[in-house]
C-alpha positions as CSV (number, residue, x, y, z in Angstrom):
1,X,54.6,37.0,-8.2
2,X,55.4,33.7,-10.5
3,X,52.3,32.3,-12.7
4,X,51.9,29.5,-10.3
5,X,51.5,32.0,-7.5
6,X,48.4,34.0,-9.1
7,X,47.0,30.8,-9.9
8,X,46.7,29.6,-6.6
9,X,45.1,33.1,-5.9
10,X,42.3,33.3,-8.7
11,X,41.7,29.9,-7.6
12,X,41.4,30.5,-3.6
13,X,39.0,33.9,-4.9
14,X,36.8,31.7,-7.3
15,X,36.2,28.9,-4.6
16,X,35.5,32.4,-2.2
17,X,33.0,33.8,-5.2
18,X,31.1,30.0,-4.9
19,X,30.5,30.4,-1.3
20,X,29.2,33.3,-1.3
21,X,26.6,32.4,-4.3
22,X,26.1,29.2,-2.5
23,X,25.7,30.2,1.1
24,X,25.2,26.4,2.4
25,X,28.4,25.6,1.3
26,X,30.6,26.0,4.5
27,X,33.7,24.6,3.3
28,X,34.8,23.1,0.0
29,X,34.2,19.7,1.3
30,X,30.3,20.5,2.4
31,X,27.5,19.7,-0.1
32,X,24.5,21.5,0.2
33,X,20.9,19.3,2.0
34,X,18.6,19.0,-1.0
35,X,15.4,21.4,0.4
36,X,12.5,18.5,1.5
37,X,9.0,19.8,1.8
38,X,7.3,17.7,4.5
39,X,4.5,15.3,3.6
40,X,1.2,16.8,2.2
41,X,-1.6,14.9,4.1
42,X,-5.5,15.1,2.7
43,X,-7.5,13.3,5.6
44,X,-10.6,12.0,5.6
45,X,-11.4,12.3,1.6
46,X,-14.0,9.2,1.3
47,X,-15.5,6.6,3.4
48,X,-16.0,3.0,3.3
49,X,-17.7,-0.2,5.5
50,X,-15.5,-2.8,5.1
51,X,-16.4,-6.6,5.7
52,X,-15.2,-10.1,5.4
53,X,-12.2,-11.5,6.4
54,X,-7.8,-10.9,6.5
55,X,-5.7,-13.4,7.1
56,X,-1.7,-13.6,7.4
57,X,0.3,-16.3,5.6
58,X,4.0,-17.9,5.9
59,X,6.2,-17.4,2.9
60,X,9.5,-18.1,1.8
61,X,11.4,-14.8,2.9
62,X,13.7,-14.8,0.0
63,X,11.4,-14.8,-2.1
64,X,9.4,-12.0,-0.2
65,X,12.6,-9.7,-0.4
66,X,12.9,-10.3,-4.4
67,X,9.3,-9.3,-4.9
68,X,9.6,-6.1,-2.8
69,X,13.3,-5.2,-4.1
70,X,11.4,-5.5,-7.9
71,X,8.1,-3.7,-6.7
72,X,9.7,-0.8,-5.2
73,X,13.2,-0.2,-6.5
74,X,14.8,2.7,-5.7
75,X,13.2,2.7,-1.8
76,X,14.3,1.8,1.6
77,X,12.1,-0.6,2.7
78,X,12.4,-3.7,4.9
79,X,10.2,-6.6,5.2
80,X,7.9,-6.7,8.2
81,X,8.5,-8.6,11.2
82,X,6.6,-11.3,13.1
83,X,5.1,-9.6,16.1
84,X,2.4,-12.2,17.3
85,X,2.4,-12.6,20.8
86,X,1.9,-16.7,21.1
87,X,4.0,-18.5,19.3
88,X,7.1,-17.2,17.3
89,X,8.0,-18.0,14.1
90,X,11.3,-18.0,12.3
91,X,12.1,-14.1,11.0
92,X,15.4,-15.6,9.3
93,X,13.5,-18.1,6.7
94,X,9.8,-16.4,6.6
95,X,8.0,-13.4,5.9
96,X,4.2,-12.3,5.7
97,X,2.1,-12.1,3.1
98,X,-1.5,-10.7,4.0
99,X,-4.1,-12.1,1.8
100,X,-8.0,-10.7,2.1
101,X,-11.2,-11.4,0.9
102,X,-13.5,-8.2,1.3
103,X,-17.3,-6.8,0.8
104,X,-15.9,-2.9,0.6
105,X,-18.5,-0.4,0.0
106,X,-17.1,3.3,-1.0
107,X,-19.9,5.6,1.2
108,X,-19.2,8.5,-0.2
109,X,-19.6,7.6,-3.8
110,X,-22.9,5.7,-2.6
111,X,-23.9,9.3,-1.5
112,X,-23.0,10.6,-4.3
113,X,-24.7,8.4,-7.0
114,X,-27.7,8.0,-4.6
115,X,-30.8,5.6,-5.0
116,X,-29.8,4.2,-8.6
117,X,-26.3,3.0,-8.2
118,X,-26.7,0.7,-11.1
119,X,-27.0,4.0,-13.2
120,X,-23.3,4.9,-11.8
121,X,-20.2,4.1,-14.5
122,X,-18.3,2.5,-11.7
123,X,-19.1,0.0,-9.0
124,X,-19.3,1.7,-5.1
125,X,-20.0,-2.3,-3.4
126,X,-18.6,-5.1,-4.2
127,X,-16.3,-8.3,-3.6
128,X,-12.5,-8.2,-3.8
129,X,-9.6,-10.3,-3.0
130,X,-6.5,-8.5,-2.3
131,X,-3.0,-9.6,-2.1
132,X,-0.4,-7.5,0.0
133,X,3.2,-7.6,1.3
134,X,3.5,-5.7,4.9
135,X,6.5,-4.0,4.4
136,X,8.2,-0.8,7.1
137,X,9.5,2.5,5.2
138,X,12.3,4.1,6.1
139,X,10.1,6.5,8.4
140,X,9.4,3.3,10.2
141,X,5.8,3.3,9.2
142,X,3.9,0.3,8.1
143,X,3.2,-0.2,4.8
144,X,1.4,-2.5,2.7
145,X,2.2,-3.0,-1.2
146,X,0.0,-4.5,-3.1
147,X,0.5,-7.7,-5.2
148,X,-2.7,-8.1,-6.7
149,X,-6.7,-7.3,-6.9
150,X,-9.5,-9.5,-8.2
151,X,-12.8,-9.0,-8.4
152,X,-16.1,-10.3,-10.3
153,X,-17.4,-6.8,-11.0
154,X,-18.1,-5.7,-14.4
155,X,-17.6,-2.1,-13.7
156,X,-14.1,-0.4,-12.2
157,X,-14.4,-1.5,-8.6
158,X,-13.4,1.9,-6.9
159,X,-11.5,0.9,-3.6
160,X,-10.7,3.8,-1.2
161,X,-7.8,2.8,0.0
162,X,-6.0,2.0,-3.1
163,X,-4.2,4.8,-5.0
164,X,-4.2,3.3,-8.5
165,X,-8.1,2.1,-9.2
166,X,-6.8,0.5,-12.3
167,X,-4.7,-2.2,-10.5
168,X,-7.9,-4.0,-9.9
169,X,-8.2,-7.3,-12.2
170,X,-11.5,-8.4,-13.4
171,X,-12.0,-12.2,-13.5
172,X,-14.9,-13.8,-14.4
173,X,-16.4,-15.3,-11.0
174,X,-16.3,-15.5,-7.4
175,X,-18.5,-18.2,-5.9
176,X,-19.3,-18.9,-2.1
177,X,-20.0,-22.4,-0.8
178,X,-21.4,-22.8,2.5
179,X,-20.0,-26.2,3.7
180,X,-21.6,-25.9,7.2
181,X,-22.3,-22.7,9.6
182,X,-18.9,-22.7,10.3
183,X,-17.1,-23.4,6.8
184,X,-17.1,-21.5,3.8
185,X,-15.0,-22.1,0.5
186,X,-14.6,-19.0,-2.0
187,X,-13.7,-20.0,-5.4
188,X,-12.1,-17.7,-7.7
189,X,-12.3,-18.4,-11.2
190,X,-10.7,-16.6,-14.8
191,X,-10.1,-18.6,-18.0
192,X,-10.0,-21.9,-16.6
193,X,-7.5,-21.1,-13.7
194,X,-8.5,-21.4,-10.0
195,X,-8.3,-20.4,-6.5
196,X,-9.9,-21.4,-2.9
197,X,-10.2,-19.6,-0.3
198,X,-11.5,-22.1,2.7
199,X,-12.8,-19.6,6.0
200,X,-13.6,-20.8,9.0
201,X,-15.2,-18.6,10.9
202,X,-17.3,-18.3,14.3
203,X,-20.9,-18.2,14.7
204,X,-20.9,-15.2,16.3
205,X,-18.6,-12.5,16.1
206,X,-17.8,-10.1,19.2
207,X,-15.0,-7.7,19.0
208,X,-11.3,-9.0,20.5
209,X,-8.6,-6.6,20.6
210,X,-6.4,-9.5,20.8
211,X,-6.2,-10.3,17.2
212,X,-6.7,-6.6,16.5
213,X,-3.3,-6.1,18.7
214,X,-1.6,-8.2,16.7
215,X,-2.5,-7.4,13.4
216,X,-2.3,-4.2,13.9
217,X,1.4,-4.4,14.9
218,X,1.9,-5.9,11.8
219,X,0.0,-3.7,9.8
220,X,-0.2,-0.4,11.2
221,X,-3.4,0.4,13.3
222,X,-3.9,3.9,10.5
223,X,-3.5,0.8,7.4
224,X,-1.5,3.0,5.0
225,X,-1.6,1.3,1.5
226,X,0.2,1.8,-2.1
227,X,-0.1,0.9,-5.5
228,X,3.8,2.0,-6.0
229,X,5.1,2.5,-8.8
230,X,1.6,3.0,-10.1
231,X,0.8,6.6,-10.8
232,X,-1.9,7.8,-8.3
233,X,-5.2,7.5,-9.9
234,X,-8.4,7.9,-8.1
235,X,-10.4,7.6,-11.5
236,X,-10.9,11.7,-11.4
237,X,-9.7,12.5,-15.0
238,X,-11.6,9.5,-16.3
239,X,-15.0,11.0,-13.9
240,X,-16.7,13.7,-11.9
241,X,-17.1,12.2,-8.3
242,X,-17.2,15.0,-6.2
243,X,-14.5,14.1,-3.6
244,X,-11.6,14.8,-6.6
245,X,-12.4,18.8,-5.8
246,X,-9.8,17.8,-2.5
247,X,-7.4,17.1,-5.1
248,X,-7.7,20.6,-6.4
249,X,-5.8,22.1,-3.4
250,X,-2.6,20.0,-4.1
251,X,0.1,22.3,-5.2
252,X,4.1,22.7,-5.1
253,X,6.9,20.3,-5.8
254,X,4.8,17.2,-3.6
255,X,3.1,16.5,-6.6
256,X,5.9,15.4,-8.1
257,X,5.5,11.9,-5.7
258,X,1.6,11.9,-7.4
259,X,3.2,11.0,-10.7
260,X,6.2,8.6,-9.4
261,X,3.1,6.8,-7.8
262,X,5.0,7.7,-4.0
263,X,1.5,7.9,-2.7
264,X,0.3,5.8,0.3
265,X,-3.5,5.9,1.4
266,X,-3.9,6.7,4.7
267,X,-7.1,5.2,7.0
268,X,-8.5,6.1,10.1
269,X,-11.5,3.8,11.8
270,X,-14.5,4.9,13.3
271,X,-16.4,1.7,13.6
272,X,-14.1,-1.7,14.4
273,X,-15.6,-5.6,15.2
274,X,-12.7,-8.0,14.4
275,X,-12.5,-11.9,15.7
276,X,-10.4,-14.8,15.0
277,X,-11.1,-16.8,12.1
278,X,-8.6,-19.5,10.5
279,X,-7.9,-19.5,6.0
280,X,-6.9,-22.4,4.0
281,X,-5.7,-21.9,0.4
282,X,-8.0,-25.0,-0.9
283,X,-6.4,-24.6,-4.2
284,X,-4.3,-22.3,-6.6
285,X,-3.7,-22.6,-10.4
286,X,-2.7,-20.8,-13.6
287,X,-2.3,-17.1,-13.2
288,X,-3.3,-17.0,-9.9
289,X,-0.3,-19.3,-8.6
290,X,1.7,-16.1,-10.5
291,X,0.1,-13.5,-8.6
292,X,0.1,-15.1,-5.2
293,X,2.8,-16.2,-4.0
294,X,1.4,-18.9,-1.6
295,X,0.6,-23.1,-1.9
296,X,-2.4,-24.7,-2.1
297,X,-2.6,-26.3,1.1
298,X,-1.3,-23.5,3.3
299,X,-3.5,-22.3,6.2
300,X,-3.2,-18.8,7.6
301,X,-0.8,-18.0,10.3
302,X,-3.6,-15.7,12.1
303,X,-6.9,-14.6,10.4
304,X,-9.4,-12.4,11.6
305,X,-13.3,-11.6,10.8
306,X,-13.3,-7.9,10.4
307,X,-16.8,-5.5,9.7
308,X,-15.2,-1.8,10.2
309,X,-15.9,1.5,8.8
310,X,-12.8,4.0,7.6
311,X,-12.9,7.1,6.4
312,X,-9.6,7.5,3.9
313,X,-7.0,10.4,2.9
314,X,-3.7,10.3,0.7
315,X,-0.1,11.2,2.2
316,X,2.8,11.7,0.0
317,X,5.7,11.2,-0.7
318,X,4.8,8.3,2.3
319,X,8.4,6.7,1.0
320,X,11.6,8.0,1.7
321,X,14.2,7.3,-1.3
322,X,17.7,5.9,-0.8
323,X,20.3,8.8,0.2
324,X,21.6,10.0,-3.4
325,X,25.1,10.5,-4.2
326,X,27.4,13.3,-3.3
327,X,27.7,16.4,-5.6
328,X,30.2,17.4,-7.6
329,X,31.8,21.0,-7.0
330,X,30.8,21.6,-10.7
331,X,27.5,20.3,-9.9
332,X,27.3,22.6,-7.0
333,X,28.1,25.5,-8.5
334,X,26.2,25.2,-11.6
């Protein structure tokens, strides 16, 4: 037998040898599926009554894919599409950006800190405006990123259904106006720069699953939420609140997603009055103008009045990655 000959032989054996070590590996041409542990869920960690009002604003699309391309690299997501059931608007040239300003009141921590809130070394009630892009993972599920979070509170606003407490900007005011019943202007102030929020809003307030419909196709009815690429952070290295001993069961290679912030918040509702109400941005300046992509002058697409209670878990990883590249034999056998 010539030298060429055994070559091809020791060759054939060591390629044999692989297989058997590597028993996913049905032919040379096969690379083994990377093991995926399913989602680890936590339901129902804290609660929260949530009031005030949501609305859902036009924006350049372009520049709605740019801002979730450099939020969430890495991911396959896609933008969220227009599902109201009136009038139709153009998917090609806009997107959504959801824009709310809410009284949200963590229950559980109010349990927790009891009678004397003001004692506690965060805030459990307070105001908040927050700035979201809907956005659909891969799983198809509805997701919302988060843009930006302000609120007057001097303490660390805890909101439930955000998974990085520290993405919450302090300004230095949020003052309400009442023009009329009807009419009221929010103005957001921090170091000179500005921004209205102009509600109008009905006098009374019964439930209409209408606008709930419709939001809810836009948002997901079970709002899942993330701070991505934030780390998770519910604020329990920093203190003792007594729903961080659920976060003592988390375990196995899941937890990996904690720390590359591939964490969603994930709601259910017990309680739900929502109406329709109509937003104006009365004005936007300075650092505000940088955080929210919107015009001064542009009136919602559809709000709604909302006074619902939630009880709030974590899911992750809630984002599939892109598919990574093939592996190399060498890699494969290493």
């Amino acid at each position: 037998m010539d030298q060429t000959m055994i070559f091809l032989v020791l060759l054939v054996c060591s390629h044999a040898l692989a297989a058997i070590h590597h028993p996913h590996l049905r032919s040379l041409g096969d690379a083994p599926k990377p093991a995926t542990a399913p989602p680890t869920i936590l339901p129902d960690i804290r609660s929260s009554v949530d009031s005030g009002v949501v609305a859902r604003f036009l924006v350049d699309r372009q520049r709605c894919v740019s801002i979730m391309k450099e939020r969430a690299p890495g991911l396959s997501l896609q933008l969220a599409s227009d599902v109201k059931n009136a009038v139709k608007y153009d998917a090609t040239t806009y997107s959504e950006i959801l824009v709310a300003l809410i009284r949200v009141e963590d229950t559980t921590l109010g349990a927790q800190f009891g009678a004397d809130p003001a004692s506690a070394p965060v805030s459990t009630d307070g105001m908040m405006v927050f700035v979201g892009l809907p956005v659909v993972s891969a799983a198809s599920e509805p997701i919302i990123l988060q843009l930006a979070a302000f609120t007057n509170e001097t303490r660390p606003l805890m909101i439930p259904y955000y998974t990085n407490y520290q993405t919450v900007t302090r300004i230095d005011s949020i003052a309400m106006n009442s023009e009329s019943d009807l009419v009221i202007v929010f103005t957001l102030l921090n170091r000179g720069d500005r921004m209205e929020l102009r509600i109008e809003r009905p006098v009374e307030c019964p439930d209409d699953p209408t606008v709930g419909h419709d939001f809810d196709k836009a948002i997901g009815a079970h709002l899942r939420v993330t701070n991505y690429p934030e780390t998770f952070d519910w604020g329990c290295d920093a203190y003792s609140f007594t729903f961080c001993n659920a976060m003592e069961a988390v375990n196995g290679e899941n937890v990996k997603a904690l720390i590359d912030g591939n964490v969603c918040t994930t709601m259910t509702t017990s309680k739900s009055v929502r109406c329709p109400a109509s937003v104006t941005i009365g004005g936007i300046s300075g650092g505000f103008l940088q955080a929210v992509p919107v015009r001064t002058g542009l009136a919602s697409w559809e709000a709604e009045m909302i006074n619902r209670e939630h009880s709030t878990g974590i899911i992750f990883p809630c984002m599939k990655k892109r598919k990574s590249r093939q592996m190399t034999l060498d890699e494969m056998w290493a």
